[in-house]
Steps between C-alpha positions, in 0.01 A plus 500: 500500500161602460482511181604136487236394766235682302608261186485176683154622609402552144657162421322299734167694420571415126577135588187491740296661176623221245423180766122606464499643105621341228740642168362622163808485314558096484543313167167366371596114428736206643735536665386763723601629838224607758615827648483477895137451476249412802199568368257226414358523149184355303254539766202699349409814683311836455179381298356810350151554472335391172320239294653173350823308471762725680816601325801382692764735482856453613669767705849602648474743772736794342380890414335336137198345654387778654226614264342100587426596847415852459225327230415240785464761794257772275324226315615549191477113410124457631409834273665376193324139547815258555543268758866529622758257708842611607736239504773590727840354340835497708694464219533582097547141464199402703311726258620402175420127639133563573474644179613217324327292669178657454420566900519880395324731208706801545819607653705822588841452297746657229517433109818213590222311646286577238738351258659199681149382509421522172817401345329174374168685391240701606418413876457877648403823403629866597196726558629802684797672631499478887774752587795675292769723646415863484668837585554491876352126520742277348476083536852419545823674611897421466698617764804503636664395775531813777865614435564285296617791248224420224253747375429513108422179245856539404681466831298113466705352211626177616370543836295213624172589565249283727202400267247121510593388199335431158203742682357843463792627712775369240288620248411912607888453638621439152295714310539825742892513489481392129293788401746746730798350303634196672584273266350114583793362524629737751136427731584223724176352680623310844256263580298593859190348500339568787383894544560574854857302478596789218374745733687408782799417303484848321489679772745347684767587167536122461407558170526826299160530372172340436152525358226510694120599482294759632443561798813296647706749267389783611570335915864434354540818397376716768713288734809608260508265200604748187186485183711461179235453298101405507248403264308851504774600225406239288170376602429280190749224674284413759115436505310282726153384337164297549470177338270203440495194412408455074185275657402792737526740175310289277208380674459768792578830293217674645643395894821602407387851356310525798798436753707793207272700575488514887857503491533795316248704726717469790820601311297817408422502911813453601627777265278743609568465848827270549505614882165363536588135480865526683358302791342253254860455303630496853284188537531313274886595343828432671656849564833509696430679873740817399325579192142403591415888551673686208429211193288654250196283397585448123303637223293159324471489100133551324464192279776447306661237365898450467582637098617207304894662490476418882412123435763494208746641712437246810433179277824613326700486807320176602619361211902576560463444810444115378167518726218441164650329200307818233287769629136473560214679294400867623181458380395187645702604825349812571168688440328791549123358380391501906642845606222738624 
């Protein structure tokens, strides 16, 4: 009995969570569905200190934006010379429709995005990985439902498994059990949209198992959900990364180095001393009440760029997945000219 009030808690703290934050895991074009969000995007906020045009940058409040404020709160931004404006987005969609529409330079986002927007040319540019799955850190989780009998890759052929389709989910979903031996036509994605809806309806054993991302996984499974498999074991799958827009790149290089180059100092800060900035990840990231004192603060990448098999391998699936009619150019999608 008390364990079952202590999951409806968790439940309605979840729900409460996703009515103020919005999901990272949506498609990136029409037609979309905006996950339970309440947050009101596009308004410009957080001008950093510095000289000139600012650099509007779109952001999602999950663990990968972390090094942005940690840059805003030592001054990292004003050192490096670059004027900087968060653009607070409560939605994937939101984001990718600011950028093509020009009210943004930059954005938080994965290499999906990265390729639905340049499917019809060169529109934006890749210029650093954000945040990749490490060790004890990974991005995404499957799990299983608790008792619901499942605990290897295996036990999940022809098992439906909650997933937003044609996303980043599907995709680290697909490639995770492929590369443990499920063949793809045993993988069986069941459409779930909405993130705290797969929660709930994992947990409850409504459905068997699910994908989810960090830090929500980690909630679901210290309140019982069984961790089949995560990312950490294959962390090529799933990158997030910063990009700007091909205009941005062009014709403010030395703005965009500049922002590269901040970014990457706080990474180094925050891996030196990850319990440093807990409160400030606290903040500014939605972590689930029971896990809010035992998350880790991940370890952050030192400009990098996603390798070019990464890009194949996403553009590739893109492609079969009917979502981009041939597969966008590595070279003109990503590069590593700005990196510090």
């Amino acid at each position: 009995m008390l364990k079952r009030i202590g999951l409806i808690a968790l439940l309605l703290a979840v729900l409460g969570l996703a009515a103020c934050a919005p999901q990272a895991d949506e498609p990136a074009e029409e037609p979309q569905t905006v996950e339970d969000a309440d947050v009101s995007g596009g308004e410009e906020v957080d001008d950093t200190e510095g000289d000139g045009e600012p650099l509007r940058v779109a952001l999602l409040p999950i663990l990968d934006v972390l090094p942005y404020y940690v840059a805003e709160q030592n001054g990292y931004f004003a050192e490096e010379g670059v004027t900087v404006t968060a653009v607070p987005v409560a939605s994937a969609v939101e984001r990718e429709q600011l950028m093509q529409a020009g009210e943004i330079d930059g954005m938080l986002n994965e290499l999906h995005s990265t390729a639905l927007n340049n499917q019809n040319g060169r529109q934006v540019v890749t210029v650093m990985t954000a945040r990749k799955a490490s060790a004890d850190a990974p991005l995404f989780r499957v799990l299983a439902a608790p008792e619901s009998g499942i605990a290897t890759p295996a036990d999940l052929a022809g098992v439906p498994i909650g997933i937003s389709e044609n996303t980043i989910i599907e995709y680290v979903t697909q490639r995770l059990l492929e590369a443990e031996g499920v063949a793809a036509a045993d993988i069986v994605p069941q459409p779930v949209p909405s993130i705290p809806e797969r929660f709930q309806l994992l947990m409850e054993g409504q459905i068997d198992a699910a994908t989810l991302p960090d830090p929500l996984a980690q909630s679901a499974v210290e309140a019982g959900a069984v961790l089949v498999i995560d990312d950490s074991t294959h962390p090529e799958v799933a990158v997030s990364v910063l990009t700007f827009s091909a205009d941005a790149v062009d014709n403010r290089a030395e703005d965009v180095s500049a922002f590269l180059r901040a970014w990457d100092r706080a990474a180094e800060a925050i891996n030196a001393n990850p319990e440093g900035y807990r409160a400030l990840l606290l903040e500014k990231v939605q972590v689930p009440p029971n896990v809010q004192e035992t998350y880790e603060v991940p370890p952050y990448p030192r400009a990098e760029v996603p390798t070019a098999e990464q890009w194949a391998d996403v553009t590739a699936w893109l492609v079969e997945k009917g979502l981009v009619q041939s597969e966008p150019g590595y070279d003109e999608s990503v590069s590593s000219a700005l990196l510090p």
